[in-house]
Every structure is written in structure tokens, then in C-alpha cells.
MIBATOR-81271 format. One record per residue (C-alpha): residue number from 0; x, y, z. Coordinates in nm, 2 decimals, padded with zeros to 4 digits. Layout:
MIBATOR-81271
[atom NUM,[X,Y,Z]]
...
end
This chain:
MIBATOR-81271
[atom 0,[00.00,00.00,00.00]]
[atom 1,[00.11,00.33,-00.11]]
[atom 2,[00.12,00.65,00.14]]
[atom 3,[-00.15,00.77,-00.07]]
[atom 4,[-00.34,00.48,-00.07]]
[atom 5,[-00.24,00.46,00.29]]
[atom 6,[-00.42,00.78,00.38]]
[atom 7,[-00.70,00.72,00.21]]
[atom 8,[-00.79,00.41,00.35]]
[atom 9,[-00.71,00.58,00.68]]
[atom 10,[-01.03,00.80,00.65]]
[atom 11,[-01.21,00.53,00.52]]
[atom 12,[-01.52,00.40,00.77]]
[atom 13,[-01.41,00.04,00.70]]
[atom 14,[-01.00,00.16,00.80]]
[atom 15,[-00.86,-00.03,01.13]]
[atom 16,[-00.78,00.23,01.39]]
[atom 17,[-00.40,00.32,01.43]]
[atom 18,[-00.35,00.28,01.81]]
[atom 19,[-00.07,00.05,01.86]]
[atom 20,[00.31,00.16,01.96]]
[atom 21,[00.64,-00.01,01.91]]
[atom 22,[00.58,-00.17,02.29]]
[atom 23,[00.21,-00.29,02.21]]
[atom 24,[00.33,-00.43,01.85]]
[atom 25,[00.63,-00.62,02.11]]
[atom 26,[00.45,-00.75,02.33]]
[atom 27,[00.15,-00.88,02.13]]
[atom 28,[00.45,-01.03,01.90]]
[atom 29,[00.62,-01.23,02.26]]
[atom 30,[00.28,-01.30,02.33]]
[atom 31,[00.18,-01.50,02.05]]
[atom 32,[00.58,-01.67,02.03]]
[atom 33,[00.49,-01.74,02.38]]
[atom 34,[00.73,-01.73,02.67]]
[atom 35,[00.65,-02.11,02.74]]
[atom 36,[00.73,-02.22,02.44]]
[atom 37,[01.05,-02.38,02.52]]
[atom 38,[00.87,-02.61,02.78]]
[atom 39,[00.62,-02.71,02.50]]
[atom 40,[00.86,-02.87,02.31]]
[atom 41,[01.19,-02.94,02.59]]
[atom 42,[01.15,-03.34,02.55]]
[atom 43,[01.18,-03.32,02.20]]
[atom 44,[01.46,-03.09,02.15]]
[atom 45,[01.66,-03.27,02.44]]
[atom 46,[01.61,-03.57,02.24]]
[atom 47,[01.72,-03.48,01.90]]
[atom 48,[01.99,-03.26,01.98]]
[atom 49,[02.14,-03.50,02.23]]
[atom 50,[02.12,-03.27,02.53]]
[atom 51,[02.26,-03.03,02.29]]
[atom 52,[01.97,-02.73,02.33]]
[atom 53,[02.16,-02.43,02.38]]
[atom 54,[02.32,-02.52,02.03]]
[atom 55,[01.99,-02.61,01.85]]
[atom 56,[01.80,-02.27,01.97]]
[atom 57,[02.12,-02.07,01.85]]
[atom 58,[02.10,-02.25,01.50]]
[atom 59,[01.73,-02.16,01.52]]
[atom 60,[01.77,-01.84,01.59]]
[atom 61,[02.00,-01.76,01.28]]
[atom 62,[01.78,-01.97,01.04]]
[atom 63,[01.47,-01.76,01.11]]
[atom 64,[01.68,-01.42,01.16]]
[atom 65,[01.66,-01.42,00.73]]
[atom 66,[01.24,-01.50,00.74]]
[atom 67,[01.28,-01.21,01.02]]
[atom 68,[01.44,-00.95,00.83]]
[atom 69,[01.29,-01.02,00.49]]
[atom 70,[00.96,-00.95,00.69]]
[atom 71,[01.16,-00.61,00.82]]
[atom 72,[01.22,-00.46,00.49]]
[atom 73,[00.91,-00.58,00.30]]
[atom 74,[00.71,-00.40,00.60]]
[atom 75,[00.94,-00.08,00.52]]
[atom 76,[00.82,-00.05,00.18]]
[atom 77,[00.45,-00.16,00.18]]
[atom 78,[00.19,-00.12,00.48]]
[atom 79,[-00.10,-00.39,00.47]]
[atom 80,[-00.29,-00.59,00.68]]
[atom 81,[-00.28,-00.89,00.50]]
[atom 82,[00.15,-00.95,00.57]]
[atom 83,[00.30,-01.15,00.34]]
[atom 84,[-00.09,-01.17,00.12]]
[atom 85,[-00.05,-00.77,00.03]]
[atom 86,[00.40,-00.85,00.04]]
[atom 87,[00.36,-01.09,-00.25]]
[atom 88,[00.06,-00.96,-00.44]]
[atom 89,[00.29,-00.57,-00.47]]
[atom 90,[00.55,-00.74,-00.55]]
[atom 91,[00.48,-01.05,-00.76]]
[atom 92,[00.09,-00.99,-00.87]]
[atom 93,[-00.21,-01.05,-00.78]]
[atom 94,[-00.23,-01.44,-00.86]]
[atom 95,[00.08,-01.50,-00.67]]
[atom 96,[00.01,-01.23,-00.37]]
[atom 97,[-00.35,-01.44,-00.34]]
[atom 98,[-00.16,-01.79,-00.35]]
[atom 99,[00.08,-01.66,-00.05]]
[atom 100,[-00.23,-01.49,00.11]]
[atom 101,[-00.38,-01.88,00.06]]
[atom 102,[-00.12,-02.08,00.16]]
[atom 103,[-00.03,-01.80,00.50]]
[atom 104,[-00.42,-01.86,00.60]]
[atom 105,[-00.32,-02.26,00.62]]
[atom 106,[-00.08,-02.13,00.89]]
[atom 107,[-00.32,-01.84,01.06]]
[atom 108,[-00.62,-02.03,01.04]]
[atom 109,[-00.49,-02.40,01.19]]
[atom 110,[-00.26,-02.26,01.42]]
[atom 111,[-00.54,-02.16,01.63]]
[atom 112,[-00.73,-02.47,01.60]]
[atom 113,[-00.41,-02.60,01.71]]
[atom 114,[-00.37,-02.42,02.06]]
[atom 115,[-00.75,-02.52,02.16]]
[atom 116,[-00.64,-02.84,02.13]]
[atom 117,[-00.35,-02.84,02.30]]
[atom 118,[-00.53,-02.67,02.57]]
[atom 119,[-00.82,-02.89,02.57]]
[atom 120,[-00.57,-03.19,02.60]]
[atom 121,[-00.40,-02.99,02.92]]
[atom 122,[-00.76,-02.93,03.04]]
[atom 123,[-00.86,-03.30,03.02]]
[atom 124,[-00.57,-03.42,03.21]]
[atom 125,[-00.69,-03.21,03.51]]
[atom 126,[-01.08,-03.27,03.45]]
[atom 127,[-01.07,-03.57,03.25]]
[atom 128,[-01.42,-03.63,03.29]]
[atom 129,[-01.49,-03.33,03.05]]
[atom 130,[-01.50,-03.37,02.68]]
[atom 131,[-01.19,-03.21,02.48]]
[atom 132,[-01.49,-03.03,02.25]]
[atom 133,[-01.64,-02.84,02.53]]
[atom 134,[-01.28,-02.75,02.60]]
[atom 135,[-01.21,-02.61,02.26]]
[atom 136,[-01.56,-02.39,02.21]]
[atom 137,[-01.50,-02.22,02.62]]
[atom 138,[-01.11,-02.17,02.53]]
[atom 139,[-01.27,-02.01,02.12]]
[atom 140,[-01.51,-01.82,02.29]]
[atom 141,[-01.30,-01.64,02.57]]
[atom 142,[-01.05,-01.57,02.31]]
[atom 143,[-01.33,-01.45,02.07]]
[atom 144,[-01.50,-01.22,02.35]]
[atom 145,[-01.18,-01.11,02.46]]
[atom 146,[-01.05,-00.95,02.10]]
[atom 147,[-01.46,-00.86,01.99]]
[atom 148,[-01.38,-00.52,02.23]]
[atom 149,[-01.08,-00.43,01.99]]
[atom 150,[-00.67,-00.41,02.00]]
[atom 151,[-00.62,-00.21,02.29]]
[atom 152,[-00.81,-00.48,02.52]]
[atom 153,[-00.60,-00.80,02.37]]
[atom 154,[-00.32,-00.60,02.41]]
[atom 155,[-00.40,-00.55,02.82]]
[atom 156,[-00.49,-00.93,02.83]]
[atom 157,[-00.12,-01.04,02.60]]
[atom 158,[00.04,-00.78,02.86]]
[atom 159,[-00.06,-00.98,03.11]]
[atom 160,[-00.02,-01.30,03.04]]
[atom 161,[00.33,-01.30,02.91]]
[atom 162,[00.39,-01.08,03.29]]
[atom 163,[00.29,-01.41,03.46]]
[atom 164,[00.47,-01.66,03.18]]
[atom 165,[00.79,-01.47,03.28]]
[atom 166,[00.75,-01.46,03.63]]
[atom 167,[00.67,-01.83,03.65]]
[atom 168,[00.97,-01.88,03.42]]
[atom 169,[01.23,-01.69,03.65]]
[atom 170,[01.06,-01.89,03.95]]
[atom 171,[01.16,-02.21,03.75]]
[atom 172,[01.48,-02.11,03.65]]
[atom 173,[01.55,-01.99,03.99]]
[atom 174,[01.51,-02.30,04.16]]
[atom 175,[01.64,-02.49,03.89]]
[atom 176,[01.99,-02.30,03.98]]
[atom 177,[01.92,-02.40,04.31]]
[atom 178,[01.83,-02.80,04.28]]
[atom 179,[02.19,-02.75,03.99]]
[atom 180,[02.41,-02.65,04.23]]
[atom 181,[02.32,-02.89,04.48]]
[atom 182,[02.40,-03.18,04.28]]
[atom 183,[02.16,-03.24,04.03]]
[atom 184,[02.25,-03.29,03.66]]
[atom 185,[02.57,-03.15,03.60]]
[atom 186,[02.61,-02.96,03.93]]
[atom 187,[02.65,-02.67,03.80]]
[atom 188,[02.63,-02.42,03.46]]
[atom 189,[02.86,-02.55,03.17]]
[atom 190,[02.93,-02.53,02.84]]
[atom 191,[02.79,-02.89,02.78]]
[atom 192,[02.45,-02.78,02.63]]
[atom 193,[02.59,-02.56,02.36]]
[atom 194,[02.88,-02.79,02.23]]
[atom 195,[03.02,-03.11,02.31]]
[atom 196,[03.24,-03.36,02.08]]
[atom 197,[03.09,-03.66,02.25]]
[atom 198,[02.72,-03.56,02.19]]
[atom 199,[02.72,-03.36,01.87]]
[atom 200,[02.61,-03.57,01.59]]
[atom 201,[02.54,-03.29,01.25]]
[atom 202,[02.19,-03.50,01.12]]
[atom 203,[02.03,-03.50,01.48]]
[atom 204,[02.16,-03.14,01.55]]
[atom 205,[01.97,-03.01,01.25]]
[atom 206,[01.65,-03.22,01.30]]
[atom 207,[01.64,-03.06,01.63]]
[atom 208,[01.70,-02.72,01.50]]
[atom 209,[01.36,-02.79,01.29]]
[atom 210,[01.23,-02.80,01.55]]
[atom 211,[01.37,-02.48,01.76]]
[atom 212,[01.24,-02.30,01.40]]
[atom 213,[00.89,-02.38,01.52]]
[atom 214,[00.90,-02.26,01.82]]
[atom 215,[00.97,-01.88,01.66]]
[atom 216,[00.64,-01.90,01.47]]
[atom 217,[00.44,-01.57,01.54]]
[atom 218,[00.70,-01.24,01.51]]
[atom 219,[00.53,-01.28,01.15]]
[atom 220,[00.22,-01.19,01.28]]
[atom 221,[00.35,-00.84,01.37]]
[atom 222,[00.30,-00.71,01.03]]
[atom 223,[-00.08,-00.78,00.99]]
[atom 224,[-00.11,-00.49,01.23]]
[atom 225,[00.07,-00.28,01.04]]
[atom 226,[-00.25,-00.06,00.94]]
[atom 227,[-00.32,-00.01,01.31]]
[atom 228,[00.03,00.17,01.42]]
[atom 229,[00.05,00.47,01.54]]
[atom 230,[00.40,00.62,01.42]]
[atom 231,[00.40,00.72,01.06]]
[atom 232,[00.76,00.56,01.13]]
[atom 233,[00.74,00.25,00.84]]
[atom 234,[01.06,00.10,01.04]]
[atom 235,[00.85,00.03,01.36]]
[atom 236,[00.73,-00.30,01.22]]
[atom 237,[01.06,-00.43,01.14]]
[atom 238,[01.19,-00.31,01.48]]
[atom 239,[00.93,-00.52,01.65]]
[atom 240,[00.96,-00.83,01.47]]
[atom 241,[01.34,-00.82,01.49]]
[atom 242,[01.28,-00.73,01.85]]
[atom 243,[01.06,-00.99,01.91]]
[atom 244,[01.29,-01.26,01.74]]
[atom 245,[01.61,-01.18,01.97]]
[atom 246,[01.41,-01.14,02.28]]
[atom 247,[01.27,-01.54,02.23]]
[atom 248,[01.61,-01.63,02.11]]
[atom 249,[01.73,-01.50,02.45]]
[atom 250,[01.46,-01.62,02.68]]
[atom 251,[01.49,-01.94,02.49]]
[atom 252,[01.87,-01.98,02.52]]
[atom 253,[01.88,-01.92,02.93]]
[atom 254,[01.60,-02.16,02.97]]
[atom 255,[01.76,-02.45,02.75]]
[atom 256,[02.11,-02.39,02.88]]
[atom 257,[01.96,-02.42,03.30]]
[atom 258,[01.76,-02.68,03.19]]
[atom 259,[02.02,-02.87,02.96]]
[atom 260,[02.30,-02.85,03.27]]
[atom 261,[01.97,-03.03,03.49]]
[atom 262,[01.85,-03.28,03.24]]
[atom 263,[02.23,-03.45,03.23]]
[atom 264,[02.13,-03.81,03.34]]
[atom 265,[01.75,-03.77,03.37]]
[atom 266,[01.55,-04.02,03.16]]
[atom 267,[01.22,-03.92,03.02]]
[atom 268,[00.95,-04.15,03.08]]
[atom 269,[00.72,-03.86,02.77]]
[atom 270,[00.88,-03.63,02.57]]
[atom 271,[00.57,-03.47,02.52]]
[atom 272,[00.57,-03.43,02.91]]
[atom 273,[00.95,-03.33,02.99]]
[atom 274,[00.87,-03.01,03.17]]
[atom 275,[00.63,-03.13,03.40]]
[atom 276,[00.89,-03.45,03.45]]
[atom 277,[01.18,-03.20,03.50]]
[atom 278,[00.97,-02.98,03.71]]
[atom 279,[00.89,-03.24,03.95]]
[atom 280,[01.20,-03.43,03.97]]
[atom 281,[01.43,-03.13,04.02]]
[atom 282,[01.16,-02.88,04.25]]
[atom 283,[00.84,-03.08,04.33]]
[atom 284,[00.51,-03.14,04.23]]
[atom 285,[00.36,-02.82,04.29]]
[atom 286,[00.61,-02.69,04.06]]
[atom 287,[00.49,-02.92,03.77]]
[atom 288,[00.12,-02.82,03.91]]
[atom 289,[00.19,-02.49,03.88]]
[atom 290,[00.32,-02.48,03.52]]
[atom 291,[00.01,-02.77,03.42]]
[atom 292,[-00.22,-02.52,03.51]]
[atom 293,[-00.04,-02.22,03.35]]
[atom 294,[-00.04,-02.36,03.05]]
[atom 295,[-00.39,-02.52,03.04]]
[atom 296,[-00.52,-02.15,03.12]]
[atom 297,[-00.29,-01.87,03.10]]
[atom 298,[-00.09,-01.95,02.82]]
[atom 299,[-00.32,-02.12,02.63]]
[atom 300,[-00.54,-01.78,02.60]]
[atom 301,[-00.26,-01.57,02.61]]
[atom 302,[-00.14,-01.78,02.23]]
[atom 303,[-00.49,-01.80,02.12]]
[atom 304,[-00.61,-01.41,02.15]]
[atom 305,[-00.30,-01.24,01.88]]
[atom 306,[-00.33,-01.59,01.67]]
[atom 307,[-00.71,-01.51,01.65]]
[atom 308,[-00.64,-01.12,01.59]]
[atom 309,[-00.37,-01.20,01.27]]
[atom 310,[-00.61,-01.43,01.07]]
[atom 311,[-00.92,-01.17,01.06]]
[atom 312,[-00.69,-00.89,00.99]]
[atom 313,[-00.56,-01.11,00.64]]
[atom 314,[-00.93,-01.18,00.60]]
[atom 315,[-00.96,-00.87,00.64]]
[atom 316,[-00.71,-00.78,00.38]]
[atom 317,[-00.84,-01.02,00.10]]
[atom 318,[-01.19,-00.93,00.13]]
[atom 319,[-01.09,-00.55,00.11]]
[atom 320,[-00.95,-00.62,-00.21]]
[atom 321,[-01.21,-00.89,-00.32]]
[atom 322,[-01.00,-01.15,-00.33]]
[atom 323,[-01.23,-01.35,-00.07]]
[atom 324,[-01.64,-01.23,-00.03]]
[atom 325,[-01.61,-00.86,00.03]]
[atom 326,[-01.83,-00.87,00.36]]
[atom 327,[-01.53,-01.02,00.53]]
[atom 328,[-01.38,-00.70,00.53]]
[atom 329,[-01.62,-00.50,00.67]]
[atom 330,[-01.50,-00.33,01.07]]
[atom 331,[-01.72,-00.29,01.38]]
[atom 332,[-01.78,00.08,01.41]]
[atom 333,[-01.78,00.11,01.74]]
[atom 334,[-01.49,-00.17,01.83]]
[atom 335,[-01.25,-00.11,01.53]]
[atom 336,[-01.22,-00.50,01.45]]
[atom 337,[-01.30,-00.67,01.14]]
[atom 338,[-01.57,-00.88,01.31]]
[atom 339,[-01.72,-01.08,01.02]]
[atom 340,[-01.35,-01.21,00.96]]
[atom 341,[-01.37,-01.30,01.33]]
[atom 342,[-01.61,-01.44,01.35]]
[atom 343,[-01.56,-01.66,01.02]]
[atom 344,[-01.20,-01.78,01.09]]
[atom 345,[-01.30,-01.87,01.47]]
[atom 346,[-01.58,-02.06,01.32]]
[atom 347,[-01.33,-02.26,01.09]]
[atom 348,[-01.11,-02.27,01.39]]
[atom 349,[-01.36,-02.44,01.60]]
[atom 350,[-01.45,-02.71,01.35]]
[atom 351,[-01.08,-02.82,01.23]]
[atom 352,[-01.01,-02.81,01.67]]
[atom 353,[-01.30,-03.05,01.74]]
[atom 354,[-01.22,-03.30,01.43]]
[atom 355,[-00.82,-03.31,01.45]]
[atom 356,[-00.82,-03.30,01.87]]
[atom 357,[-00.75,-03.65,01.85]]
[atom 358,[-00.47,-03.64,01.57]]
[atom 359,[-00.27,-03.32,01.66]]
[atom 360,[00.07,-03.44,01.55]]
[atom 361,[-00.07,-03.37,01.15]]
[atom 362,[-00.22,-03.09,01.25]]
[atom 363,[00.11,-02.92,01.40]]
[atom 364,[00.24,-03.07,01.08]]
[atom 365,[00.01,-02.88,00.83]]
[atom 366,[00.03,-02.53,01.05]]
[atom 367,[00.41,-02.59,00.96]]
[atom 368,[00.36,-02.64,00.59]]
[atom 369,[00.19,-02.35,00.55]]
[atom 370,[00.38,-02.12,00.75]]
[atom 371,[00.67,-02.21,00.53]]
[atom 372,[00.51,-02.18,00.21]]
[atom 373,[00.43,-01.82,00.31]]
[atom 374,[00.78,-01.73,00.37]]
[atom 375,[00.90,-01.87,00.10]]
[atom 376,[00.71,-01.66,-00.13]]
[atom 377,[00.83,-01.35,00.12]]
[atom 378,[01.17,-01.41,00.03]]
[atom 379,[01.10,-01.43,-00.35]]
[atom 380,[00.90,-01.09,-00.29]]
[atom 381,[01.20,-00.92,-00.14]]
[atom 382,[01.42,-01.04,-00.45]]
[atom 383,[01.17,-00.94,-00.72]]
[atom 384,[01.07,-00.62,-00.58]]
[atom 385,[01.43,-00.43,-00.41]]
[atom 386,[01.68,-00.70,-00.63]]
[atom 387,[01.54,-00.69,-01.00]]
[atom 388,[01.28,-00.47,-00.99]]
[atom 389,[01.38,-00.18,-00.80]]
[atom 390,[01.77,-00.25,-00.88]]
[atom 391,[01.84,-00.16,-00.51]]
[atom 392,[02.24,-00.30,-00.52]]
[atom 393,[02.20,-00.43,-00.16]]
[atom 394,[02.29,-00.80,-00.24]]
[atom 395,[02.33,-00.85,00.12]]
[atom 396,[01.98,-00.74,00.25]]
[atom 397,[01.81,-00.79,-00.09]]
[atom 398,[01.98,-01.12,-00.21]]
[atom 399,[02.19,-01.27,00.02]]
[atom 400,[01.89,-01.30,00.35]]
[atom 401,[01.59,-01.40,00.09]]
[atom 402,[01.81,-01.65,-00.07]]
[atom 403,[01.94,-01.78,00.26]]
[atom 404,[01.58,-01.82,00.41]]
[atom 405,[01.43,-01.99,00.10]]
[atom 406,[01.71,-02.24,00.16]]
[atom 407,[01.59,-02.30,00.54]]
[atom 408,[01.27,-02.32,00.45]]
[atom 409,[01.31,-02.60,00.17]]
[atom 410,[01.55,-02.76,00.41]]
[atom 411,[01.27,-02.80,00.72]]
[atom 412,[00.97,-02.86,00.40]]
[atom 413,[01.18,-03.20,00.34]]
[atom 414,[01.10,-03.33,00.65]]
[atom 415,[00.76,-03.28,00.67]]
[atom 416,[00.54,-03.55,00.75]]
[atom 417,[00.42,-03.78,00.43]]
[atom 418,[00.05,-03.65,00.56]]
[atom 419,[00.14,-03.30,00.58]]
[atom 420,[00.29,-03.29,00.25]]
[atom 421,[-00.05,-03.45,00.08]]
[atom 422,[-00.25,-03.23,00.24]]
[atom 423,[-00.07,-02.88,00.22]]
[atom 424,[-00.02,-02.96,-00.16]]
[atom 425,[-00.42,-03.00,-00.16]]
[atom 426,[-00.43,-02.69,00.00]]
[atom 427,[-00.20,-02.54,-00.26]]
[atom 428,[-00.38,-02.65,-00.58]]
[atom 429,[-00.72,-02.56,-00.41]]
[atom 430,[-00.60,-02.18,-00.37]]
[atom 431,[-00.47,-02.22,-00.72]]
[atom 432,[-00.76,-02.32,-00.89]]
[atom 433,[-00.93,-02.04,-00.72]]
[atom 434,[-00.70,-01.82,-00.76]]
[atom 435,[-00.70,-01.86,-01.17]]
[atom 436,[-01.06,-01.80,-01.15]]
[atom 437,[-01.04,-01.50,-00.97]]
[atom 438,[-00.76,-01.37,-01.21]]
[atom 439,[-00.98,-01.52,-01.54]]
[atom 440,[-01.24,-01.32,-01.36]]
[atom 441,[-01.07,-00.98,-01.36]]
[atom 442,[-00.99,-01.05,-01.68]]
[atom 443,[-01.32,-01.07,-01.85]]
[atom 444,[-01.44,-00.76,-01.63]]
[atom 445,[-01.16,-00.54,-01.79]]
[atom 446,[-01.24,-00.63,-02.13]]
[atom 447,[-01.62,-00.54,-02.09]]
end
């Protein structure tokens, strides 16, 4: 979008009210990474890397610092709502901006559906006697009633959940030090979780790193609010993201390399259950109670609410420019939130939640295949637009990064489940048939 066009849509009734600052932009970005996200994931990444962590975060961090600043300078040049949708379709057309716009939604829309069941599983291990479906439509409908009253209020709610995530977190780590130094694990900090000759083995280092990249999904997300910002600054969304990146990469790195020192000698009875095992082994079981119930509640919300804002505001974006049912576009007057979109994608939400929240391996899977399909085609905008098109010179910024991150992303694509290939290629040629009709469709309207 053009500063003209910019304006415009500004005094526009259906325009998204600027409000946000570099700090709201921040913390909705940590807030939908989530603080907690190393915990949802430790057993795995101890696993693969060996007890290597600290190394496998750091290799995570770099692979997604080039989707991170192709983000940065896309969001410099063109301000829109619908991220890597309005990225593409400036810079590589319509048809392709509405395929990234397609395959990003796969991500937006499923990654939701994703934390209600993850919640709903947390939930049922605490109530088991409730059904994971009433779990998912109470955890959608808090998070849907929370962001109906606009921005401003998810932002108080994301403020305060990632207040308690961290304070939780530097209780953990805290006595984590403590149960450390008193013999446990190593007995002590070391080097041992960011290098060592005896554990490092390159193919498990990498699939762990996979991994670690996961964990980062959601700085993306910054830049579908770039319409709602308050500075006339077009670096603020670039500073956020980048922000956002190095302050997960940080959290992440102290909380893998306390835990890594601990976890020496430990044998997991569940991955999938490592905190809450390392938790209660090393401070006691109302530690591990402590965090269940953080994450069944807290954190489960706290994702939810900027994962729910993102998706309406790319709805939002595509029905603007007709690309999906206009009506999706339209914003509460009083609110200032494109409601229809919220309403739709909660709805979709809801429905993928209550039929995958038995099977939600394939359903982290296809999140992940469309995530990366997005940035893919965010790293050939950069290259078309400031490389060829514009002639920029900078063949670090504009060459170098993009091609670096389309290599990342190919290299985590290959190994994707067999299911989540199959279905995010049906995904794909869906939004390309439609997408040619759309295109066949303008067509014919500009030769009337």
C-alpha cells in the first residue's frame, strides 16, 4: 500500500484504527511466540539434539533471523494488513500475492485450532471427565470475546499473560539453579548444552533445529497490524519483529542452557511431558502443578487471542481487495475490528479443533507447511521487488537473506510428515484453482 493509498484508507469507515506503539506491537509479537514455548517442546529438543539445546536454539535463531528481516524490509516499503498476502501480491501480482495470502491462512487459520487443542488436552488431564470439544468452544469463545472489544483490550490481556509466563519462568529457573548446584544434573552451569564432541552428531543437531524454527512462529504476525500503528515511522514493524525474534532467542537460550546442565542423566519416561517430569524431579510437584495449570489457562489464552487477531486482519485484507467475499472485510464501528473475519475464521477454527483433537501431530504438521510456504514466497517478494525490480544494489539485504531463508525453509519442508505434504499440496492447488478464477475473472471484467 502506497502512502496515498495509505491515507485514504485511513479516512475510510471500513479503516482499522491506528492505536498501537512499538511496545504494544512487542508484546502482542512475545505473546503470541509465547514465553512457554521452550517447555512445550523441551522433551523433544533434548532428544534430538542429544542434550545439545543451547546449540539447536542458536541455529534456530539464525535460520529464522533471514524469514525475520525479509519481513523487516518488506514492512518498510508496503503497509497492509494482510502481511505476506499484500508483500507478494505488490510485489509479484495478484495471482501469486492471493496464493501466499492462501497458503499463509493454512498457517493463521490452523494454528489456532491448534492451541484449543492443545489446551483442551492440558484441560482433560486435570478434568478428565470433561470432553476435549467443550474444551475447545470455552477456550474459542474467551479468546473471541476477549479480542470482539478491539486491540487495545487483547493487548492488556497479552500484557498480562506474558507478565505471569515470565514470572513463573524466572521462578523455575531460579530453583532450577538452586536444585543445579546442589547436585543435580551436571552440578552446575557448563558449556555442555551448547557444544560437546561426545554428543554432537550434525543429522540429529539439524532435526532438532527444525524443531527450535517452530518454536519462533508468530513475530510474522507483527505485520498484519501494520495498518493499526501509530507512528507514521514505516521501520516500527521491522523493529518489533526483529525485536521480538532476539528477545525469544534469549529467553529461549537461558532456559535451555539451566535446563540442559539439569536434564544430564534424567531419563524421560514422555517427551511430550518433559517439563512437568523436570519440574517435579528437580523442584516438586507443585512446581509441575503450577506450570500444568499455567499452561492449560494462561498460556493457552494468552497464544490463542494475537493468533485469532492476525487471521481476521488477512481476512480482512483479501476481502478489502475482493479476493475473498467482500463482507469479510467489513470493521465494527464502534470496536474497530474486522468482526465478520472473526467471527468466520473462529468458526473454521472451532470445526478443524473439534475433528483433529485427537490427531494433533498432522495438524502441527500442516500449520508448519503453510507457514513455510508463506515465507517462502516472502523471500521471492524481497528479491523481485528491491533486487530486479527496483535495482536496489544491496545484495546482502536484498539477495543474500531471501536466498538464505528460502534455503531453510526447503531444508525444514523435506522433512515434513508424508500427511502434511499431501495435504498442504491439496491446500495449494485448491487456492490455485481459485485463484485462476479470480484472475480469469478480472480478466473478462476489464475487457467489458
Amino acid at each position: 500500500m502506497t502512502a496515498d493509498a495509505r491515507a485514504s484508507a485511513a479516512d475510510s469507515p471500513h479503516a482499522l484504527r491506528r492505536t498501537l506503539t512499538l511496545f504494544d506491537l512487542v508484546v502482542y509479537g512475545v505473546a503470541y511466540v509465547t514465553p512457554f514455548g521452550v517447555l512445550q517442546s523441551l522433551g523433544f529438543v533434548w532428544q534430538e539434539s542429544h542434550g545439545l539445546m543451547v546449540l539447536a536454539y542458536v541455529l534456530g535463531t539464525v535460520c529464522m533471523y533471514f524469514t525475520a528481516k525479509s519481513y523487516a524490509v518488506m514492512s518498510e516499503k508496503i503497509t497492509n494488513a494482510g502481511s505476506v498476502y499484500g508483500f507478494a501480491r505488490h510485489a509479484l501480482g495478484p495471482l501469486v500475492g492471493f496464493v501466499a495470502g492462501w497458503m499463509i491462512l493454512l498457517d493463521y487459520l490452523l494454528i489456532p485450532a491448534y492451541v484449543y487443542v492443545v489446551m483442551a488436552v492440558a484441560l482433560g488431564s486435570l478434568m478428565p471427565q470433561v470432553d476435549r470439544g467443550i474444551w475447545v468452544l470455552l477456550v474459542a469463545g474467551t479468546t473471541l470475546g476477549v479480542n470482539w472489544f478491539g486491540i487495545k483490550v487483547s493487548q492488556r490481556f497479552n500484557l498480562f499473560s506474558v507478565v505471569v509466563q515470565l514470572a513463573i519462568l524466572a521462578l523455575f529457573v531460579i530453583l532450577s539453579l538452586v536444585a543445579l548446584f546442589h547436585g543435580k544434573g551436571n552440578g552446575g552451569l557448563t558449556l555442555r548444552p551448547l557444544y560437546s564432541a561426545q554428543l554432537f552428531d550434525a543429522k540429529s543437531i539439524f532435526a532438532a533445529t527444525a524443531i527450535c524454527v517452530m518454536s519462533f512462529l508468530g513475530f510474522d504476525a507483527i505485520s498484519t497490524l501494520s495498518e493499526e500503528v501509530k507512528s507514521d515511522d514505516k521501520r516500527v514493524i521491522g523493529r518489533a519483529i526483529l525485536a521480538v525474534l532476539f528477545l525469544s532467542a534469549a529467553l529461549f537460550a537461558v532456559l535451555s542452557w539451566v535446563l540442559g546442565d539439569l536434564m544430564t542423566g534424567l531419563t524421560l519416561k514422555d517427551p511430550a511431558a518433559a517439563a512437568y517430569e523436570v519440574a517435579n524431579w528437580a523442584v516438586g510437584p507443585w512446581m509441575s502443578m503450577l506450570i500444568a495449570w499455567a499452561m492449560a489457562t494462561i498460556v493457552g489464552i494468552a497464544s490463542a487471542l494475537p493468533m485469532q487477531v492476525g487471521v481476521a486482519r488477512v481476512i480482512y485484507a483479501m476481502g478489502r481487495d475482493r479476493q475473498l467475499p467482500a463482507v469479510l472485510a467489513k470493521v465494527h464501528p464502534v470496536h474497530g475490528t474486522p468482526y465478520i473475519g472473526m467471527l468466520v475464521t473462529a468458526a473454521i477454527s472451532i470445526v478443524v479443533a473439534i475433528v483433529m483433537r485427537n490427531r494433533l501431530d498432522d495438524l502441527t504438521s500442516v500449520v508448519n507447511f503453510g507457514a513455510l510456504s508463506g515465507f517462502f514466497l516472502l523471500h521471492v517478494s524481497v528479491i523481485s521487488l528491491f533486487w530486479i525490480r527496483l535495482r536496489s544494489g544491496r545484495w546482502f539485504v536484498h539477495l543474500g537473506v531471501p536466498i538464505a531463508g528460502m534455503v531453510v525453509v526447503l531444508a525444514v519442508l523435506t522433512g515434513m510428515s508424508h500427511t502434511a505434504m499431501i495435504l498442504g499440496l491439496a491446500w495449494l492447488g485448491v487456492g490455485l484453482a481459485y485463484g485462476a478464477n479470480l484472475a480469469k475473472g478480472h480478466r473478462a471484467e476489464l475487457e467489458l
